[in-house]
GUMILO-787890 format. One line per field, with one value per residue (C-alpha): x, y, z; residue in one letter; residue number from 0. Coordinates in nm, 2 decimals, padded with zeros to 4 digits. Layout:
GUMILO-787890
px <- [X, ...]
py <- [Y, ...]
pz <- [Z, ...]
aa <- [a, ...]
i <- [NUM, ...]
//
This chain:
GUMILO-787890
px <- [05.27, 05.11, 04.94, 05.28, 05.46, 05.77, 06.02, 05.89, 05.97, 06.34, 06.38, 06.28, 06.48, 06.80, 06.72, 06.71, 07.02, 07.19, 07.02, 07.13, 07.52, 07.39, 07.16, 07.45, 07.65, 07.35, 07.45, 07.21, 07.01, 07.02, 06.67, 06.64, 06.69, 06.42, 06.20, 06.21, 06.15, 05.88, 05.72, 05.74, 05.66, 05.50, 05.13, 04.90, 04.80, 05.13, 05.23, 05.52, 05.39, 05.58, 05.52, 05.68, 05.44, 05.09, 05.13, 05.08, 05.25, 05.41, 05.60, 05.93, 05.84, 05.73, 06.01, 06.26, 06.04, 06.08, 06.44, 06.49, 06.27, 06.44, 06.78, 06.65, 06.59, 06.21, 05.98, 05.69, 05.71, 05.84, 05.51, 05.30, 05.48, 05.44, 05.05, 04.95, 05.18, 05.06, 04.69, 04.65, 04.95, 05.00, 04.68, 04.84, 04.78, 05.19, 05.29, 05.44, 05.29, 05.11, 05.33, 05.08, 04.85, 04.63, 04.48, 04.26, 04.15, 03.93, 04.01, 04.30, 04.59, 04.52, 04.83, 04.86, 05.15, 05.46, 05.79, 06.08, 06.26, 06.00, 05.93, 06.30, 06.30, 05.97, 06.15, 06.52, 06.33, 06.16, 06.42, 06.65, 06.38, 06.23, 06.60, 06.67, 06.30, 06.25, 05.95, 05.93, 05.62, 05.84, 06.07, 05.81, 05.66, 06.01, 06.07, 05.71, 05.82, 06.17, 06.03, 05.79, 06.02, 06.30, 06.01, 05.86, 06.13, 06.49, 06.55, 06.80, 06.90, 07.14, 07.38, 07.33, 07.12, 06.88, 06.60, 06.27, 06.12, 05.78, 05.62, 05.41, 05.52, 05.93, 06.00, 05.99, 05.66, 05.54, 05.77, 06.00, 06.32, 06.28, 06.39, 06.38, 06.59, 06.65, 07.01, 06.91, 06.64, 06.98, 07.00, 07.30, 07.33, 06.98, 07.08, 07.26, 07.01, 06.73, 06.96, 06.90, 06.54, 06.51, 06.80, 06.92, 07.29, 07.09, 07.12, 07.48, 07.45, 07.23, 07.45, 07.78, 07.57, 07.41, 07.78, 07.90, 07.64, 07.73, 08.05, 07.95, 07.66, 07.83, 07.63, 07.69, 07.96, 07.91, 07.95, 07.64, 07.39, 07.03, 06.77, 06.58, 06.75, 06.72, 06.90, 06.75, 07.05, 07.37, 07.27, 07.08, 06.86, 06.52, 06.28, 05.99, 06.12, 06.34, 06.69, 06.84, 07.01, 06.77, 06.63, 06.66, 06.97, 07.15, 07.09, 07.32, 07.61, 07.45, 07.37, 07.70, 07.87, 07.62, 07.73, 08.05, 08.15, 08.43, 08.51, 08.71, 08.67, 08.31, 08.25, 08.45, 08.32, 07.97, 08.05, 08.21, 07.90, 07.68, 07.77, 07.72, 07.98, 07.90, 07.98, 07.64, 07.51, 07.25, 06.98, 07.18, 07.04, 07.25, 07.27, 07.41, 07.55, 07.36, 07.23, 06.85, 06.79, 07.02, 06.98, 07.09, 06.92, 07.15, 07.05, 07.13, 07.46, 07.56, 07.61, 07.92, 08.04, 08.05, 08.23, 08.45, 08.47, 08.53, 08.76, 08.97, 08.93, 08.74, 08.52, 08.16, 08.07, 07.84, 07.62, 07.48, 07.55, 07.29, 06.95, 06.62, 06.35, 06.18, 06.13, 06.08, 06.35, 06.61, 06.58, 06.55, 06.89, 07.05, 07.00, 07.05, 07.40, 07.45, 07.38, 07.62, 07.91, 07.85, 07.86, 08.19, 08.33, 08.29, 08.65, 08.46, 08.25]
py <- [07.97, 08.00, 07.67, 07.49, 07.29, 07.46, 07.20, 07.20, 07.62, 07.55, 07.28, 07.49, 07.76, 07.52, 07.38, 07.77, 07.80, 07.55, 07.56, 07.92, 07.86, 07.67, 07.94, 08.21, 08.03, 08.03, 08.24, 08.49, 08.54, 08.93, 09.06, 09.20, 08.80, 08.66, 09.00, 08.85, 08.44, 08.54, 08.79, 08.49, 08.15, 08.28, 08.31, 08.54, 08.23, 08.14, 07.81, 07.80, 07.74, 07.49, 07.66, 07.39, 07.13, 07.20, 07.53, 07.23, 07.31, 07.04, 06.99, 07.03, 07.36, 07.50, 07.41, 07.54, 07.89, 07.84, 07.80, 08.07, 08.32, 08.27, 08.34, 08.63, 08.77, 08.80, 08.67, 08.81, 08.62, 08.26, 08.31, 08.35, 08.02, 07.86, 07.97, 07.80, 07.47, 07.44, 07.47, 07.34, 07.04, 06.91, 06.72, 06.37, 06.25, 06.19, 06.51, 06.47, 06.69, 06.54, 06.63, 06.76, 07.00, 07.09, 07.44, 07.24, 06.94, 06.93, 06.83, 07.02, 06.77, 06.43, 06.25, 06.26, 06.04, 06.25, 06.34, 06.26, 06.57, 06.80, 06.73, 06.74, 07.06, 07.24, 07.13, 07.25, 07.63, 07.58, 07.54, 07.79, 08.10, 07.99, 07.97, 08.33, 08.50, 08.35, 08.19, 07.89, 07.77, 07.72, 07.53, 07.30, 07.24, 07.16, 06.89, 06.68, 06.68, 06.56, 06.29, 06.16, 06.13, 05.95, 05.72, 05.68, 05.71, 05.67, 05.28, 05.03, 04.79, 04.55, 04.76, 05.06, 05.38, 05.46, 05.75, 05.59, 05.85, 05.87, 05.68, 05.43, 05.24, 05.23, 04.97, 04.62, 04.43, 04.71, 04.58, 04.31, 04.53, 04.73, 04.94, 05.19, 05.52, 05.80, 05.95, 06.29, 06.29, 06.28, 06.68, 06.66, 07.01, 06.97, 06.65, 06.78, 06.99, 06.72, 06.52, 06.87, 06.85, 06.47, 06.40, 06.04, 05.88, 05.77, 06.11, 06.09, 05.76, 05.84, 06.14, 05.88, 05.57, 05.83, 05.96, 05.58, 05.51, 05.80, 05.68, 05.31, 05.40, 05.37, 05.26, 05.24, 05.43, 05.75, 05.62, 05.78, 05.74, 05.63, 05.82, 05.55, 05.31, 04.93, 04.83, 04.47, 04.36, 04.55, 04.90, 04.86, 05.08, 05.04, 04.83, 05.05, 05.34, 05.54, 05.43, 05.73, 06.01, 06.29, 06.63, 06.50, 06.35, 06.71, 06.87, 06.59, 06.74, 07.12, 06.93, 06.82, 07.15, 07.34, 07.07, 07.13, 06.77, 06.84, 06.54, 06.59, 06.25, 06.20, 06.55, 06.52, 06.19, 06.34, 06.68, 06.46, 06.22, 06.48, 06.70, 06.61, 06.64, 07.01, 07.12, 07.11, 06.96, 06.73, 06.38, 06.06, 05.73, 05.50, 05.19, 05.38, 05.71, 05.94, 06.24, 06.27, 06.65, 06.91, 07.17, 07.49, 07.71, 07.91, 07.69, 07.37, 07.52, 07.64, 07.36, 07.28, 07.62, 07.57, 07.24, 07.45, 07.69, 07.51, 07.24, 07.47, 07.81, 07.89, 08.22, 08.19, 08.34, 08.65, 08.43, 08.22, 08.51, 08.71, 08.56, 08.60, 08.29, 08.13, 07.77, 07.69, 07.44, 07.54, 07.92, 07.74, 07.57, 07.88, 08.07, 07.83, 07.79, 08.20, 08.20, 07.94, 08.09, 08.44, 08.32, 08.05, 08.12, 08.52, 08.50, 08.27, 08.58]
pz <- [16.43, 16.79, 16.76, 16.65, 16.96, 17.08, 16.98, 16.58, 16.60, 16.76, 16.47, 16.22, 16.32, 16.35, 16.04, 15.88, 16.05, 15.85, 15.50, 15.52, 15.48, 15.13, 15.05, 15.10, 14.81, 14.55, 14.21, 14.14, 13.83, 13.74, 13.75, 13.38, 13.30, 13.53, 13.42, 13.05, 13.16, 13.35, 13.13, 12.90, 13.10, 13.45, 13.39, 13.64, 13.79, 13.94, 13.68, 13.49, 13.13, 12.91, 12.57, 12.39, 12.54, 12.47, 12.74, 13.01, 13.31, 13.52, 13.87, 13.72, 13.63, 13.91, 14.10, 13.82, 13.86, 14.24, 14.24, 13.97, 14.14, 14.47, 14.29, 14.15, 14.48, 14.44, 14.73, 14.58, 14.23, 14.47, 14.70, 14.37, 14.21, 14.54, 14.57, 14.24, 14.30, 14.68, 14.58, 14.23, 14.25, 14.58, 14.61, 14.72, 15.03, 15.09, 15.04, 14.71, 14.39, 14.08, 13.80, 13.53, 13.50, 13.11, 13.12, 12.86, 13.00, 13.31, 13.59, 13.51, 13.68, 13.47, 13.55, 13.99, 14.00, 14.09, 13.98, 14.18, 13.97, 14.05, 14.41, 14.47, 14.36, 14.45, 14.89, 14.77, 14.67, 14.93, 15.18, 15.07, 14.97, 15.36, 15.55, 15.34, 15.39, 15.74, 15.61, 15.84, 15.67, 15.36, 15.53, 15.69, 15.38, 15.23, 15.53, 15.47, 15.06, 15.15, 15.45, 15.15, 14.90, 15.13, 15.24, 14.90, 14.62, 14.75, 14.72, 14.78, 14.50, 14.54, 14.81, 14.59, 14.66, 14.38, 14.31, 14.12, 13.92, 14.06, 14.33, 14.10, 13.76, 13.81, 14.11, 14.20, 14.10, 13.84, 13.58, 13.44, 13.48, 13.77, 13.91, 13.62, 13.69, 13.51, 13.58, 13.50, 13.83, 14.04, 14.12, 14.31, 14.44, 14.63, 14.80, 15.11, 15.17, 15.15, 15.41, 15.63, 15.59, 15.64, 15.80, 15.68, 15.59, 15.26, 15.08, 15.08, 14.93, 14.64, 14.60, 14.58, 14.39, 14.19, 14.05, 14.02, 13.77, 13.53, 13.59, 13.46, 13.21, 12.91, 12.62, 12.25, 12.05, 12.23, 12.55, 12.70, 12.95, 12.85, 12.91, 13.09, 13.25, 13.39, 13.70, 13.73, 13.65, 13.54, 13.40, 13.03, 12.84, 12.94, 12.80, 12.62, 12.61, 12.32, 12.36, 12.35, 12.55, 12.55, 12.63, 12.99, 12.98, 12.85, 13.20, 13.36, 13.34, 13.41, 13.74, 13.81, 13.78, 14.01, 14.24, 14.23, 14.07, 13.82, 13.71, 13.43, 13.26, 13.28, 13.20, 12.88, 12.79, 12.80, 12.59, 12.35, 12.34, 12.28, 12.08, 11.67, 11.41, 11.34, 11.71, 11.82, 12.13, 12.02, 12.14, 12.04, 11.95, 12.16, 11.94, 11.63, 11.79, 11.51, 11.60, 11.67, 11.67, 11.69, 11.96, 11.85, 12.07, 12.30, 12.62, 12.54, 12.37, 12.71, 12.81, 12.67, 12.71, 13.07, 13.10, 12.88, 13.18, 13.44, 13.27, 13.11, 13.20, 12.85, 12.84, 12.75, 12.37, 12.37, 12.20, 12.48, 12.77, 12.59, 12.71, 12.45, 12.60, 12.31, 12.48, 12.83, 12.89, 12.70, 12.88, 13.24, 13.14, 13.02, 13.32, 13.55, 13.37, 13.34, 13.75, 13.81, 13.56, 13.73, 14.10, 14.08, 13.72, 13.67, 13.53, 13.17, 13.18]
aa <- [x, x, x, x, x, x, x, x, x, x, x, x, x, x, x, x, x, x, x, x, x, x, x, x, x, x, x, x, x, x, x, x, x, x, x, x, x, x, x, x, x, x, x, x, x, x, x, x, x, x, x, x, x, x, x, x, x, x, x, x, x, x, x, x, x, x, x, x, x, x, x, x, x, x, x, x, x, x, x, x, x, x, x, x, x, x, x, x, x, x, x, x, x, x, x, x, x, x, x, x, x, x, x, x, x, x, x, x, x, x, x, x, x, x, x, x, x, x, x, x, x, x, x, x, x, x, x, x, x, x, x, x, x, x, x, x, x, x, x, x, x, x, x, x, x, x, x, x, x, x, x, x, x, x, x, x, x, x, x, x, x, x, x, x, x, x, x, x, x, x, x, x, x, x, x, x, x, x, x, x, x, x, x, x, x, x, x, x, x, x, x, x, x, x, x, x, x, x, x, x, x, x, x, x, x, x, x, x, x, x, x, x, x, x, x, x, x, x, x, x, x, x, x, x, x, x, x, x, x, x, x, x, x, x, x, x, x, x, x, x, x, x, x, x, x, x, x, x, x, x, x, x, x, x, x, x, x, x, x, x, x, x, x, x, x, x, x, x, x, x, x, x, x, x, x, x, x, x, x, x, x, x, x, x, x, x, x, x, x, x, x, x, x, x, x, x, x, x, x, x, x, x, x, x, x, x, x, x, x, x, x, x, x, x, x, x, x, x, x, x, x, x, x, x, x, x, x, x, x, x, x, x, x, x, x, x, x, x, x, x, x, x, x, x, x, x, x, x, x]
i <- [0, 1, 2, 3, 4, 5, 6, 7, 8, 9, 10, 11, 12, 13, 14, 15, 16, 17, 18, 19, 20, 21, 22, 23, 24, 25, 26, 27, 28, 29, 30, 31, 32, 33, 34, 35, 36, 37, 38, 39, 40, 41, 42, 43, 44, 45, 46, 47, 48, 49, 50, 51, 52, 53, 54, 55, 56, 57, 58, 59, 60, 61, 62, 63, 64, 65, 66, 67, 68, 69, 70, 71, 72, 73, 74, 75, 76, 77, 78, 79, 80, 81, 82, 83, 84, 85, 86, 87, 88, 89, 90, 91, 92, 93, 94, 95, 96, 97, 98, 99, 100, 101, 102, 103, 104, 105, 106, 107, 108, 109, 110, 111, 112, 113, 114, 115, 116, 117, 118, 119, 120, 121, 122, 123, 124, 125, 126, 127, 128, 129, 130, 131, 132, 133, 134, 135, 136, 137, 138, 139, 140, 141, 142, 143, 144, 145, 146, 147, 148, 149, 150, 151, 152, 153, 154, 155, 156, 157, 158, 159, 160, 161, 162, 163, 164, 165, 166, 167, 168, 169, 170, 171, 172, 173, 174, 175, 176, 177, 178, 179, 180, 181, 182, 183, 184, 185, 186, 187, 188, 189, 190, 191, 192, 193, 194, 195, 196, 197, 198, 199, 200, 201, 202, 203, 204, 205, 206, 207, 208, 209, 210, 211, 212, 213, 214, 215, 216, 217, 218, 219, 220, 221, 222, 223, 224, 225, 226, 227, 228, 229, 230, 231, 232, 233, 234, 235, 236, 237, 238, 239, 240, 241, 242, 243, 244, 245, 246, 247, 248, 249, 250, 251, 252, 253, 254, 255, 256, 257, 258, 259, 260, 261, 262, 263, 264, 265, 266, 267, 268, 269, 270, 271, 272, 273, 274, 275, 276, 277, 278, 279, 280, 281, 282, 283, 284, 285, 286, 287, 288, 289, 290, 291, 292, 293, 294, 295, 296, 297, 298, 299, 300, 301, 302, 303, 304, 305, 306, 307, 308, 309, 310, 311, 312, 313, 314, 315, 316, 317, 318, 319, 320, 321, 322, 323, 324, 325, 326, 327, 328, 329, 330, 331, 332, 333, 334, 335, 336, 337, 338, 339, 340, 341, 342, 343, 344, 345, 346, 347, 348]
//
């Protein structure tokens, strides 16, 4: 801190100052809840273990096990996330992490391209656990990650805003129909606060540009987003990839509501699209509309429940307030939606 010049210590402190009033608003996750995710994905290492995956632990990860453990209150389980994904994933030269590391392959991280998901994030935690704790060195960490990824992944295409997935293989000259996006990246509660970190008018634009093409990604009977998506000319399933919407693309509208985006029709549109004949939310193959896999476990069924809740006013079932992790994502998903019902919605409770 001593060796730091005067004027970074005053912006850091302003910058505290102001992620604070969006830390203050953050739901909580109750402490039995993140006692049982951690006991079940948080390793004594620090890494968030994706059980469902080969135990490989990724970018994403760590900063849903940030953000999760900062809502829970608990600095010491954040700094021991944070250790492991400071030492072990941000080995880049920009700032930015690689986005997989195999406890059975050697060198561990054998893909170092990023994840635009994952960095965004690993500097949102960051940010608000720092501007809560008073742990400046959070926050400057959070302001390189957000300076790189405004430099590196927030684009313009054609007057629009867009956020490339990763920093190599999505953009112009690395393939026929780039850009490639994938709308589920867009994590619109963490944008203003990137735009406090690395202060630019383009974060408000990827926040608006990012809604408009929900609004417009519309494809086969279901009327759903693709999981990967072209914007080389108007938006269009991307080439080489499973034309589908996804385990990704389920979180999209989790990630509207926390940002307090209630549109009704888009939200309907993609309960509707997603969920199979039998009431179950579900991966849909876009050129048929069939379902792929159902997703019965309680946190990808949330999911509806709480467009339910905010839409109309509809109480959550016991069935997906009770909380009993099997697999990583879907338990990230259900607490992340539990927090978010308890802080804004207690009345669906």
């Amino acid at each position: 801190m001593k060796d730091r010049p005067r004027w970074i210590i005053i912006g850091m402190f302003a910058l505290a100052v102001s992620v604070s009033s969006a830390a203050a608003q953050q739901p909580h996750v109750s402490k039995e809840f993140w006692s049982l995710y951690k006991a079940r994905f948080l390793n004594g290492s620090g890494r968030i273990v994706d059980n469902a995956n080969g135990d490989i632990s990724h970018s994403e990860g760590q900063g849903y096990g940030l953000l999760l453990s900062f809502l829970a209150d608990n600095p010491a389980d954040f700094e021991q996330i944070w250790s492991f994904t400071r030492t072990e994933l941000l080995i880049r030269d920009d700032g930015l992490a690689a986005w997989k590391w195999d406890p059975a392959a050697t060198p561990h991280v054998t893909d170092s391209n990023n994840a635009t998901d994952g960095d965004i994030l690993i500097a949102y935690a960051l940010a608000l656990a720092g501007s809560s704790w008073h742990r400046l060195d959070y926050v400057e960490q959070a302001v390189r990650i957000a300076n790189s990824l405004l430099s590196h992944t927030v684009v313009g295409v054609k007057g629009q805003t867009v956020l490339l997935p990763a920093t190599a293989g999505f953009g112009a000259g690395e393939r026929e129909d780039a850009p490639v996006i994938n709308p589920s990246y867009w994590i619109f509660e963490a944008l203003p606060v990137m735009a406090l970190l690395a202060p630019s008018d383009d974060w408000a634009k990827l926040s608006e540009d990012g809604l408009a093409l929900l609004r417009v990604s519309q494809f086969g009977p279901r009327r759903l987003p693709a999981e990967w998506e072209s914007l080389a000319q108007k938006p269009k399933p991307a080439a080489g990839f499973p034309q589908e919407f996804g385990y990704n693309a389920v979180r999209i509208p989790l990630y509207l509501m926390r940002a307090n985006i209630y549109d009704r029709d888009l939200l309907t549109r993609l309960s509707q699209g997603m969920t199979n004949e039998g009431g179950t939310l579900s991966t849909i193959d876009l050129e048929t509309g069939r379902t792929k896999e159902p997703l019965s476990d309680p946190g990808y069924q949330i999911i509806n429940h709480v467009i339910g809740c905010v839409l109309n006013g509809t109480k959550l079932p016991a069935s997906v307030q009770q909380f009993e992790p099997i697999l990583y994502y879907p338990s990230t998903l259900q607490l992340l939606a539990l927090a978010f019902v308890r802080e804004r919605h207690p009345e669906c409770l």
